[in-house]
C-alpha positions in Angstrom: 53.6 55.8 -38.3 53.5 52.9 -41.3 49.7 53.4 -41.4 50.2 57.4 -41.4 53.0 56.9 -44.8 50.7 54.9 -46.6 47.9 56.6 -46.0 49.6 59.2 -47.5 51.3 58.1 -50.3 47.6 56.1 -51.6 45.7 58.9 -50.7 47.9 62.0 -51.9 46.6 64.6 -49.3 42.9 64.0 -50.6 39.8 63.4 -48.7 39.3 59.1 -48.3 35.5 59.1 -48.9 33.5 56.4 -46.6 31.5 53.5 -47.8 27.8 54.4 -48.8 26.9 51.1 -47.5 24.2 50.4 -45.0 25.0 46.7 -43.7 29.1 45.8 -44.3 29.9 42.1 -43.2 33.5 41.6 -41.5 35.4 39.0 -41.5 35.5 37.7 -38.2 34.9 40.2 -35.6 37.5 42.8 -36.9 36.4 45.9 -38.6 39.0 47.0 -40.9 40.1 50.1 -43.4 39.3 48.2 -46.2 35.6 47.5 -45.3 34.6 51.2 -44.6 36.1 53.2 -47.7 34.3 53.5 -50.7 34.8 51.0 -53.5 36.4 53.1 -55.5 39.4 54.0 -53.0 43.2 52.8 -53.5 44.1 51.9 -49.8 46.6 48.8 -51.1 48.0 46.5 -47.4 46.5 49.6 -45.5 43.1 48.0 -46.1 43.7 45.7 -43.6 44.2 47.6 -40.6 41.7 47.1 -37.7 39.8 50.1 -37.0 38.0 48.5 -34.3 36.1 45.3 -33.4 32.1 44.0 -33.1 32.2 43.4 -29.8 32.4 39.6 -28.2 28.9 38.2 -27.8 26.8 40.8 -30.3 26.0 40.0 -33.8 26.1 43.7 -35.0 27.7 46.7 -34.4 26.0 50.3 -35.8 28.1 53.5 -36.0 27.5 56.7 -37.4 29.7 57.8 -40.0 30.7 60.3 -38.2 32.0 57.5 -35.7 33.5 55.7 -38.5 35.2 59.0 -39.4 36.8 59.3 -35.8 38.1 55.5 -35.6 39.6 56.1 -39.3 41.5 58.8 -37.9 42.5 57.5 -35.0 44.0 54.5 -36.6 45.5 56.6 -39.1 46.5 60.4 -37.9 46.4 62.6 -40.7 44.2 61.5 -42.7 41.8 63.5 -44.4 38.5 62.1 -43.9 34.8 63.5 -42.6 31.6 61.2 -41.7 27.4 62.4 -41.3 25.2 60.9 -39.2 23.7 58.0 -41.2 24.2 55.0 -39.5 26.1 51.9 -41.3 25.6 48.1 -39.1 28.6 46.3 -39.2 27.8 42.1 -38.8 29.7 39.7 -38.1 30.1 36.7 -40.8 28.2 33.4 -39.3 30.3 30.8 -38.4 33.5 33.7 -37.2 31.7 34.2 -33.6 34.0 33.8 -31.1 34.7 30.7 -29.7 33.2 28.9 -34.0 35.3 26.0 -34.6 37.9 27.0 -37.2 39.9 23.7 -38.0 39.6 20.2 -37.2 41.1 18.6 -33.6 42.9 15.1 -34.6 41.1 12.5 -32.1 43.2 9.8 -30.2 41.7 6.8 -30.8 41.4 4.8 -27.6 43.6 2.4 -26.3 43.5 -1.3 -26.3 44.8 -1.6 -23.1 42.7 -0.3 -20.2 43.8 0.1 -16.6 43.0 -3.0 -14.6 43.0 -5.5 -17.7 44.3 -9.1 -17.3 47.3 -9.7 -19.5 49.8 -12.1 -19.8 53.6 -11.4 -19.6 56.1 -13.5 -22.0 59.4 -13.9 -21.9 61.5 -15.6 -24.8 64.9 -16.6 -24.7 66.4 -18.7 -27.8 63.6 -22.4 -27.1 62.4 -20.9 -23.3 59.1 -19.3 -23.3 58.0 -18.0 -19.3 54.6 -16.7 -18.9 53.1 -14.5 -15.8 49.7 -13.2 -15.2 50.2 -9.6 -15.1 47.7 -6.4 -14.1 47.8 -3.3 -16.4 48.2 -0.5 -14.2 47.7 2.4 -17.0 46.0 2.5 -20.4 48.2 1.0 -23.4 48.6 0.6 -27.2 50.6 -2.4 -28.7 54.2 -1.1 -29.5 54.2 0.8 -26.3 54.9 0.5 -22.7 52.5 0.4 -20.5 53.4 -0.6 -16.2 51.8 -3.7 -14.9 51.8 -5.4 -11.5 52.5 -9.4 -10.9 50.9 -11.2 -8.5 53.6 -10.9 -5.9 53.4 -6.9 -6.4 55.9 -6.2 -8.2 55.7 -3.2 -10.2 57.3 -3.1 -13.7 57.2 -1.5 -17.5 55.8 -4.1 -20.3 56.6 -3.5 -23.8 52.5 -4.2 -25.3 52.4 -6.7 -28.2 51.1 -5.5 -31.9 48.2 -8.3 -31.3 47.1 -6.9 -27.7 43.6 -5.9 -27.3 
């Protein structure tokens, strides 16, 4: 119904004439109002709504006009708009394929602590130092915890030093 009053407020009752266009780029796989209506055309925030898509795993898309003409009006009842039988191939932009890589994945780097590593477990109270041989049971990063395993089986958490590796 928003599509349907802005249609008809931008268009004032007149005919929306279609792109003479015959290759439009979308962005993305979404073929919008914006991309098939003549240059010349007023369509203000109704330009971007989807008409219909290129499908998933095709490059191109080709319509008739006429096609174009149906979709338009589907999306946006009312309107006043007609289509021919020329064909116009709708492509989309390289790089927007489904499944392209759109932004940049932060990497974990790895830890210094790997399951089964030998470390050595301090104690320090006031002058008293106590050291034990100690198993790392999972993967670990100084400043963290990590559980480890004494000779006698015990099983414990470990805060790992800043100078582990």
């Amino acid at each position: 119904m928003i599509a349907f009053a802005l249609m008809a407020a931008v268009a004032g009752g007149t005919p929306v004439v279609l792109t003479d266009r015959e290759t439009i780029a979308v962005r993305g796989r979404a073929i919008r109002l914006g991309d098939v209506v003549g240059r010349g055309e007023r369509l203000g925030s109704a330009a971007g709504i989807v008409i219909a898509h290129v499908p998933a795993g095709a490059e191109r898309l080709m319509l008739t006009r006429a096609a174009i003409a149906t979709l338009v009006r589907r999306a946006v009842p009312g309107l006043s708009v007609t289509g021919d039988e020329r064909r116009v191939t709708f492509t989309a932009r390289p790089g927007a394929s489904a499944g392209a890589v759109t932004s940049t994945v932060a990497v974990p780097p790895k830890p210094s602590i790997a399951r089964g590593d030998a470390m050595t477990l301090e104690f320090r109270t006031g002058p008293v130092t106590v050291a034990r041989a100690v198993t790392a049971m999972q993967p670990g990063f100084p400043g963290r915890r990590v559980f480890v395993r004494d000779a006698a089986g015990h099983v414990f958490a470990a805060a790992v030093g800043e100078g582990a590796r």
